[in-house]
N, C-alpha and C positions, 0 to 999 in steps of 0.2 A: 510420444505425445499420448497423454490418456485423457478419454474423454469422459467426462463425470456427468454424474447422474443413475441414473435406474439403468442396466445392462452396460455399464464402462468398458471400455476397452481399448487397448492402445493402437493407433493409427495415427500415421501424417499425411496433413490433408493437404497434399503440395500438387494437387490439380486445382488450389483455388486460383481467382483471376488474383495478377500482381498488382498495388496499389497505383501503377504507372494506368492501368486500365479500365481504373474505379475512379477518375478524379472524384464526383460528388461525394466518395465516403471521406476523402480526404476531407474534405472542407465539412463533412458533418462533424468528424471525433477531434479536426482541430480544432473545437470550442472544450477539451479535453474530455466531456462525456458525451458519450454520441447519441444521435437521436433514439429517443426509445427508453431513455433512462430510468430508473428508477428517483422519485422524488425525495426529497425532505423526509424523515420520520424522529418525532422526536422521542428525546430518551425520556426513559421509563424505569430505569435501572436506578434499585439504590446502592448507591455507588459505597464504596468501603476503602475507597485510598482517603489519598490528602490533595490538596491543594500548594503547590511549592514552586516560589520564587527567587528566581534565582539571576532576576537583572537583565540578563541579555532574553530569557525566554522563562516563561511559565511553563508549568507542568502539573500534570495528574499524575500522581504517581502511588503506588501500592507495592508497598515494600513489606511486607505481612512477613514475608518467608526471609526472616532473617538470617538464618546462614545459609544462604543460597550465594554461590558466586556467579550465579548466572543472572544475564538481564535479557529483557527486550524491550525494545523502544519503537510505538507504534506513530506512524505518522498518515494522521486523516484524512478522509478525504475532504472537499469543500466546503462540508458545515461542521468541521471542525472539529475542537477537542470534547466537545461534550454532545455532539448529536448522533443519533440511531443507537447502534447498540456497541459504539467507541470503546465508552468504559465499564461495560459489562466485559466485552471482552476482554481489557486488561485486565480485569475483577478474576474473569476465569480465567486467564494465561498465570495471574499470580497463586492462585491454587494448583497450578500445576508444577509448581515452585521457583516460576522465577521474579525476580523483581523485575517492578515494569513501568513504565515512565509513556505517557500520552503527552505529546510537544504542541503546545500554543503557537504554531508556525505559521498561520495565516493571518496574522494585527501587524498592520492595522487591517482591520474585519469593511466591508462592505455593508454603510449603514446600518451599525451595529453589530453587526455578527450573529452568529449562536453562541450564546455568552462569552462575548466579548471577540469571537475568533471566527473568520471565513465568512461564508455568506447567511446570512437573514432566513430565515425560513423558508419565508414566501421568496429569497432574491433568486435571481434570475443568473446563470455563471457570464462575470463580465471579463471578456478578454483584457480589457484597460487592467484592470486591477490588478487583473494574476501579472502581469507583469512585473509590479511593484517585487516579485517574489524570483528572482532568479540565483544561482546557487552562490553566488556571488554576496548575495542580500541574507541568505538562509544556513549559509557553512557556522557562521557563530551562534548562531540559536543551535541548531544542531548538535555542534561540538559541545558545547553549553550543557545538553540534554544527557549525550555520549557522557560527558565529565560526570555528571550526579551518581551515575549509573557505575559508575568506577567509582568513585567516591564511597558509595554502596558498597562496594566490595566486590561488583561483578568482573571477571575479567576474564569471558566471553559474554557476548551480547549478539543477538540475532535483530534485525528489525522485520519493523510487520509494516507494510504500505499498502492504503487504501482509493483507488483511485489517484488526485494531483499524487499523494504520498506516494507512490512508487517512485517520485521524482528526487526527493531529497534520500530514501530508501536507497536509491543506485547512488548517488553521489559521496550518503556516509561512508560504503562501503570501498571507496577508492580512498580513502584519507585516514579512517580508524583501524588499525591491525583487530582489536579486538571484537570488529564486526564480522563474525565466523559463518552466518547465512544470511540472506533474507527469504520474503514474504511480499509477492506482491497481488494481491487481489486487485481486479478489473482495472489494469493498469491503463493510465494517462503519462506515462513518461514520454509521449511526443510533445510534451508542452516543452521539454527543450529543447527541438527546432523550433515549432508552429510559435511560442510567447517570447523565449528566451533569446533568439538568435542562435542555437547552439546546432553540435548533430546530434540528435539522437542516436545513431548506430554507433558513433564516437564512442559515448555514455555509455550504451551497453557495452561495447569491447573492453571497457575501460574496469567493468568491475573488477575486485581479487577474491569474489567468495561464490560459494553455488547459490542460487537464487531458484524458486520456485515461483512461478506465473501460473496464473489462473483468471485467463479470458473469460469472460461472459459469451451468449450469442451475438448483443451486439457489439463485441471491443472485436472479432475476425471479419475480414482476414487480416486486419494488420495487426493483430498480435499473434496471431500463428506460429508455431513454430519453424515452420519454412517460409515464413516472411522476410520483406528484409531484417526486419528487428528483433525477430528471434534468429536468423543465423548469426546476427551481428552478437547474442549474446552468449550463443555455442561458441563464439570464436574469442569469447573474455579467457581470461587464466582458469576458470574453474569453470569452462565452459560443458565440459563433458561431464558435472557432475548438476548442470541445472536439469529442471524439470519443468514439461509445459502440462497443465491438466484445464482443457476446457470443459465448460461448463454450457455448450448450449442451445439449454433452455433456461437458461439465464438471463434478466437483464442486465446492463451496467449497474451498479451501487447493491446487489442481492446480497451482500455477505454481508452487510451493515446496517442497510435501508430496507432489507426485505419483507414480505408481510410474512410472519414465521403462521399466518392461520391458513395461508396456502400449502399445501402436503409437496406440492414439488419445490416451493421455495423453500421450507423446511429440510428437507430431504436435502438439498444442495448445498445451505448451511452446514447442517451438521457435516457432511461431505470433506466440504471444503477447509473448516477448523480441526476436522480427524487430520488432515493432509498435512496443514500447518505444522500443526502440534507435533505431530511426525517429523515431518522436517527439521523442526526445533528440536524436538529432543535427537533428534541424528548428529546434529551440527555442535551444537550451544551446550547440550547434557555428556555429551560424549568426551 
């Protein structure tokens, strides 16, 4: 485990208390961001992909780097396809030459959405709604997304999940061979037990590719790597090649929602995307 930020360094921090001894955190991060969060910030970013429909799901996508056979396919968190700084980042994962595909996975949107997708600005996260969303509901948008992206011409593809997104994130990667890593920032994949009915640790064992996690301060201890949910995902097929890197001084949502005028959130940003992009190109460029 490495911990990020100003002086990193690697340690597991398996003298925290186990989630059986915290119940109150349980029922704070089962509303999928946990108290403390970072809010709404809207995008700012001129965006330089397209807009593409494709029937079963929408997409932002930026295919700039045409003979790239590589992809990645980002999936957001709460406020969707076009909030914080979503598709800035695919703007810059595509200069860094891959094609890249942002999934409209959360429509029907809650009063609206952020254009047209997830939660309203001002909305509040409603357990009712995410409901409507279980993998069951989201495998054909998904695969949908996967298709474009091959379509493209990619044939490795990494995903990026951003909070809920870590959820369908772990799920492409049990169904598409050509899902070669992921990415998951301030993960919410317990919304497959706490909304879905499902197991979580199931989920994690269940991946087929290495996955890099990176917890905030407030997503531990239960995404730790000596949690139940991170041994559960040491114990997937390419368990020994995941990596945990926390973050915390971190909030939930910092990688996307963060205020970049703060020097430590900046700093943790940049951090966190050197890590990705590493990752990706270890996995997906190789």
């Amino acid at each position: 485990v490495t911990r990020g930020g100003a002086g990193g360094r690697a340690r597991c921090l398996c003298d925290r208390p186990s989630l059986l001894e915290i119940p109150a955190l349980i029922i704070m991060t089962s509303a999928c961001c946990p108290v403390g969060s970072l809010p709404y910030l809207a995008a700012t970013h001129t965006a330089t992909g397209r807009v593409v429909d494709l029937g079963a799901v929408e997409l932002y996508a930026n295919t700039t780097a045409a003979s790239s056979t590589t992809g990645i396919l980002i999936c957001p968190d709460v406020w969707g396809w076009n909030g914080g700084r979503v598709r800035a980042i695919a703007d810059g994962l595509s200069e860094q030459g891959y094609k890249v595909a942002v999934g409209k996975f959360l429509a029907p949107a809650l009063d609206g959405g952020t254009d047209g997708d997830a939660l309203p600005p001002d909305g509040d996260f409603s357990m009712d709604w995410i409901k409507q969303f279980p993998w069951e509901t989201q495998r054909p948008k998904v695969e949908a997304a996967l298709g474009f992206l091959k379509a493209e011409g990619c044939s490795k593809i990494g995903v990026l999940g951003f909070c809920y997104g870590g959820h369908p994130a772990c799920w492409a990667s049990t169904v598409e061979p050509s899902v070669v890593c992921g990415v998951v920032l301030h993960p919410s994949m317990q919304l497959e037990g706490f909304a879905f009915g499902g197991d979580t640790a199931a989920l994690l064992k269940s991946v087929r590719c290495p996955f890099l996690l990176a917890p905030a301060g407030n997503d531990l201890p239960m995404w730790s790597a000596c949690g139940e949910f991170g041994e559960a995902l040491k114990a997937s097929a390419k368990g020994a090649d995941c990596v945990f890197k926390e973050f915390p001084d971190m909030s939930h949502g910092w990688s996307c929602r963060g205020d970049l005028a703060d020097e430590k959130v900046r700093r943790d940003v940049e951090a966190v995307m050197k890590d990705a992009i590493g990752f990706f190109a270890k996995y997906v460029l190789a």
